[in-house]
Backbone as numpy.savetxt, mean C-alpha at the origin, in Angstrom:
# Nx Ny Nz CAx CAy CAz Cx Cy Cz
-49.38 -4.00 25.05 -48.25 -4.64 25.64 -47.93 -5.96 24.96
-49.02 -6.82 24.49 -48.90 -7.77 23.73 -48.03 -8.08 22.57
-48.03 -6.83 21.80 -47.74 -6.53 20.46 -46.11 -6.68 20.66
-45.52 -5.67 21.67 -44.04 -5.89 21.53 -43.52 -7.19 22.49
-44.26 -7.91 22.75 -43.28 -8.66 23.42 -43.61 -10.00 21.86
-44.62 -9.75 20.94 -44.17 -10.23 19.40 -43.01 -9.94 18.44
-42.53 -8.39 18.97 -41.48 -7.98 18.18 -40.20 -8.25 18.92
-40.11 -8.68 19.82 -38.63 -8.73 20.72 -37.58 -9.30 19.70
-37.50 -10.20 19.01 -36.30 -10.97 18.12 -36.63 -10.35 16.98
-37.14 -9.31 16.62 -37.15 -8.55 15.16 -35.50 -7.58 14.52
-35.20 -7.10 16.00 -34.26 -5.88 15.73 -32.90 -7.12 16.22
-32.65 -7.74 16.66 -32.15 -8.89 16.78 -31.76 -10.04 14.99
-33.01 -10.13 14.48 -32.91 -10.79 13.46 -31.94 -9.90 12.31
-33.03 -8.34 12.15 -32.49 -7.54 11.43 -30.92 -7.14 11.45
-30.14 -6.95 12.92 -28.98 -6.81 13.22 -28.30 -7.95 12.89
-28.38 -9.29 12.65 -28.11 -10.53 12.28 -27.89 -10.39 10.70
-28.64 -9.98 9.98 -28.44 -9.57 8.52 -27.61 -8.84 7.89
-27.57 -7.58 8.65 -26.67 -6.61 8.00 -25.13 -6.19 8.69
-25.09 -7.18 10.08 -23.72 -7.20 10.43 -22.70 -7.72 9.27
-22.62 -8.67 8.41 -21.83 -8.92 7.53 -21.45 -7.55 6.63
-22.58 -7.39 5.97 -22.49 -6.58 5.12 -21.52 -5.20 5.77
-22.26 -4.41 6.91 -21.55 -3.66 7.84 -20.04 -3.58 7.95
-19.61 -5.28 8.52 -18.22 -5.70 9.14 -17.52 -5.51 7.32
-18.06 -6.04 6.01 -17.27 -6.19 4.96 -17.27 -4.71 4.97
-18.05 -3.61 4.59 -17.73 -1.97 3.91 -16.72 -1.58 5.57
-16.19 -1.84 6.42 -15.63 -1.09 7.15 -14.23 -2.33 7.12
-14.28 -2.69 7.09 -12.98 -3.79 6.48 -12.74 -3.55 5.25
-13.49 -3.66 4.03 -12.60 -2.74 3.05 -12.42 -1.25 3.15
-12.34 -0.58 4.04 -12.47 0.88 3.81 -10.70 0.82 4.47
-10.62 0.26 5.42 -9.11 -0.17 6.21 -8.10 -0.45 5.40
-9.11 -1.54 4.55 -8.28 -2.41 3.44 -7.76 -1.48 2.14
-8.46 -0.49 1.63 -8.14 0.42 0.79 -7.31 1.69 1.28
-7.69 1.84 2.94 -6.51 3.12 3.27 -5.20 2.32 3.72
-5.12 1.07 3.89 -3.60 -0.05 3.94 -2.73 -0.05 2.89
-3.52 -0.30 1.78 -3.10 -0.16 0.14 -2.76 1.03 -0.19
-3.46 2.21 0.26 -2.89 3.79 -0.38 -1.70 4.10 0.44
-1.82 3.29 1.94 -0.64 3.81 2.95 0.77 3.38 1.75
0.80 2.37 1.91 1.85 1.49 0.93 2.36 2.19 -0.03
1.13 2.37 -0.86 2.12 3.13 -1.98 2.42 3.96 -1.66
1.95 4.76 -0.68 2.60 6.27 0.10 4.14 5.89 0.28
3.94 4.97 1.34 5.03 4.31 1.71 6.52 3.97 0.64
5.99 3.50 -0.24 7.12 3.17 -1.50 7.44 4.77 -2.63
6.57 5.43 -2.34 6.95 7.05 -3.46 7.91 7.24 -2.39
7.41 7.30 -0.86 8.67 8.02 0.13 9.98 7.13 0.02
9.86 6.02 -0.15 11.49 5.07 -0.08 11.93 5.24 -1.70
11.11 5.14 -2.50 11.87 5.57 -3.74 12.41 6.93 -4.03
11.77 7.78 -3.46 12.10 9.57 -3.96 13.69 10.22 -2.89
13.37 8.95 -2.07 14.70 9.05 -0.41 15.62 8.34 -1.13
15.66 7.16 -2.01 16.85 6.48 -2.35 17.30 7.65 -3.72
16.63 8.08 -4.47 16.76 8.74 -5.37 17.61 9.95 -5.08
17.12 10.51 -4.17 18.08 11.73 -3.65 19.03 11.44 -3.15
19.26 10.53 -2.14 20.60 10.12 -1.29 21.61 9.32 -2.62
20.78 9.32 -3.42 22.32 8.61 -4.71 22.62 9.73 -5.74
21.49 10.85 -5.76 22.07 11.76 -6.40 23.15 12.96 -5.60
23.25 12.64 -4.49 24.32 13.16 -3.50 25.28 12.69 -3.01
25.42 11.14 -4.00 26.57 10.64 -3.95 27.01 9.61 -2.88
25.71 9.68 -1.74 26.15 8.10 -1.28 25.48 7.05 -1.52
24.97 6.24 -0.81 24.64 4.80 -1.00 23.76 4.58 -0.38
22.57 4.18 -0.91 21.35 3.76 -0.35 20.90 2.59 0.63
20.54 2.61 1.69 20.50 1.04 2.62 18.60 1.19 2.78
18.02 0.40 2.45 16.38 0.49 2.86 16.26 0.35 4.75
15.76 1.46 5.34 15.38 1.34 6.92 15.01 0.49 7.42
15.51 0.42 8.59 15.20 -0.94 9.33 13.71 -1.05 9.04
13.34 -2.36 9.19 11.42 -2.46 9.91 10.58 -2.19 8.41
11.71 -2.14 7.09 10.67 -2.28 5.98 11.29 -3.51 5.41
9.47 -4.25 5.12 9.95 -5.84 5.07 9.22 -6.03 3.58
9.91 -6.87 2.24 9.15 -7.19 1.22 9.65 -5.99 -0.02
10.27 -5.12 0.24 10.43 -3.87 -0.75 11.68 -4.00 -1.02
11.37 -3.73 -2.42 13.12 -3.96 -3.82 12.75 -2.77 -3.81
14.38 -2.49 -4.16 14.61 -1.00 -4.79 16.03 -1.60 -5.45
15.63 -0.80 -6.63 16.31 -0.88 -8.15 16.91 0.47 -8.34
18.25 0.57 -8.97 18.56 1.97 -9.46 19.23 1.59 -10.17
19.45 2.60 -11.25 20.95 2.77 -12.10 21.16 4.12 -12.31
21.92 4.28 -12.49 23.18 4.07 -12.88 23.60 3.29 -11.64
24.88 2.94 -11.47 25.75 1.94 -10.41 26.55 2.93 -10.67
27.34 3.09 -9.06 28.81 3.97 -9.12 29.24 3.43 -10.32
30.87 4.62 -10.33 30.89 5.76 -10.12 29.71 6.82 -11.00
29.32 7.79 -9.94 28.31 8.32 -10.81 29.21 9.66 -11.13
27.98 10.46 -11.86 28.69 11.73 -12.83 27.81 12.69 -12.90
28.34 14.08 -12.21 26.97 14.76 -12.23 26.75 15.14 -13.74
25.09 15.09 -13.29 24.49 15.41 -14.77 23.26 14.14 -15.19
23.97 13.55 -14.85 23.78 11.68 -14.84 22.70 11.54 -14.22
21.28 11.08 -14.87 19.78 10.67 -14.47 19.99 9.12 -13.74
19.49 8.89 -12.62 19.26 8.03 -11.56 17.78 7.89 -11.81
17.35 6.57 -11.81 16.21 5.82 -12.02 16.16 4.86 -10.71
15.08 5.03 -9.62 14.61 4.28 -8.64 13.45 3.46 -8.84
13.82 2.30 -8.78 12.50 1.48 -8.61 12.21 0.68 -7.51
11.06 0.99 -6.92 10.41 -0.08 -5.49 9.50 -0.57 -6.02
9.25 -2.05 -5.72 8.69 -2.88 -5.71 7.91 -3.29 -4.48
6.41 -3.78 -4.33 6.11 -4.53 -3.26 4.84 -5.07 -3.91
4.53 -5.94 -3.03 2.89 -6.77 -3.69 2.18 -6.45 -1.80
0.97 -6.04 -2.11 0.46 -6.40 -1.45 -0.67 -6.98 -0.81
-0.64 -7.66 -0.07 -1.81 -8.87 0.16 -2.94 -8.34 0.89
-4.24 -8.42 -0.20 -5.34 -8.40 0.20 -6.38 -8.79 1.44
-6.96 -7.78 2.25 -7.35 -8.79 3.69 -9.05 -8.87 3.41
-9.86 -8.15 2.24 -10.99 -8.63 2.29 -11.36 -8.67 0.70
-12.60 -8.87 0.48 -12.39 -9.98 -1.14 -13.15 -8.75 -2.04
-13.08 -7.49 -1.92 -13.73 -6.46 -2.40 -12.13 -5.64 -3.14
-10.45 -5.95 -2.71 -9.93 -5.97 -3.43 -9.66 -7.06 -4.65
-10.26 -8.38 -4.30 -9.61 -9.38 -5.08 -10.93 -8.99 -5.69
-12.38 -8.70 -6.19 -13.01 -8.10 -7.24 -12.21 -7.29 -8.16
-12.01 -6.00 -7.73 -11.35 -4.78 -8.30 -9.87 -5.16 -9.07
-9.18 -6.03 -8.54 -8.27 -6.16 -9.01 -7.63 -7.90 -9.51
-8.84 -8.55 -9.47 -8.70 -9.96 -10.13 -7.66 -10.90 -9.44
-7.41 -10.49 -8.45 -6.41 -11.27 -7.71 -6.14 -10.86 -5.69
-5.90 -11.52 -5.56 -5.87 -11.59 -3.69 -4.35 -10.42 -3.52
-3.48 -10.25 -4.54 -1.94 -9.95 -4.14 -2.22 -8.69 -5.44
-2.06 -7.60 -5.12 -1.70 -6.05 -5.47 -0.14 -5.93 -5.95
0.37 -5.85 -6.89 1.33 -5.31 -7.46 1.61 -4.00 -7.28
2.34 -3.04 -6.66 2.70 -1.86 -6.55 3.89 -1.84 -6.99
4.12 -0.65 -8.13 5.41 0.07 -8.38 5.58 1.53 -8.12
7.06 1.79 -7.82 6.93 3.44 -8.15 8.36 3.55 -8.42
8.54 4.88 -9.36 9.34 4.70 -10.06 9.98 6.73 -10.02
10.92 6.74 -9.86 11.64 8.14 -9.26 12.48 7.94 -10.20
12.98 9.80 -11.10 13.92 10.11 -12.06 14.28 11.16 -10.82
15.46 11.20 -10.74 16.43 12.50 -10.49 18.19 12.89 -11.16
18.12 13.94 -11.07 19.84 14.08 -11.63 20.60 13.61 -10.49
21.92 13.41 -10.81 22.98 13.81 -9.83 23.21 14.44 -9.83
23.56 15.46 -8.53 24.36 16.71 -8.21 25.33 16.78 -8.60
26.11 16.10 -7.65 27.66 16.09 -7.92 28.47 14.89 -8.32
């Protein structure tokens, strides 16, 4: 009976150690499926502006997306036949320091970049 009331602050100490470590691999794991969401996020707003201008109307970015350029050319009037080039832009900001290793900086650069014809 002696013995464990020596060990009482052992599993205590030990849990004290490896909570960091713990809290960082499940904070970057968030932090890396945030970053893949994103670029998910920008192939879908670039490949949506790409089509809606090769069908001849005019692209507006959806409410509730905040920080994202989108680039195209041609500029009306378009011509079918005529290749449309979409570009989105966003940076995004790092929340634990296992991206700013990997990628030498706190702020992620994301591009994506969509070719389609015009229809009509």
């Amino acid at each position: 009976m002696s013995n464990l009331k020596k060990e009482n602050g052992q599993s205590l100490v030990e849990f004290a150690l490896i909570l960091p470590i713990l809290l960082l691999l499940v904070f970057s794991i968030i932090d890396f499926g945030m970053l893949f969401y994103t670029k998910n996020q920008l192939e879908t707003i670039s490949y949506n502006a790409a089509r809606t201008i090769s069908l001849g109307d005019t692209y507006t970015l959806p409410s509730g997306v905040i920080g994202v350029s989108v680039n195209y050319t041609p500029s009306s009037p378009y011509t079918a036949g005529q290749q449309v080039t979409v570009t989105a832009n966003e940076d995004y900001t790092a929340l634990t320091p296992i991206l700013q290793i990997l990628f030498n900086s706190n702020v992620v650069h994301l591009k994506n970049t969509t070719y389609i014809v015009i229809e009509v």
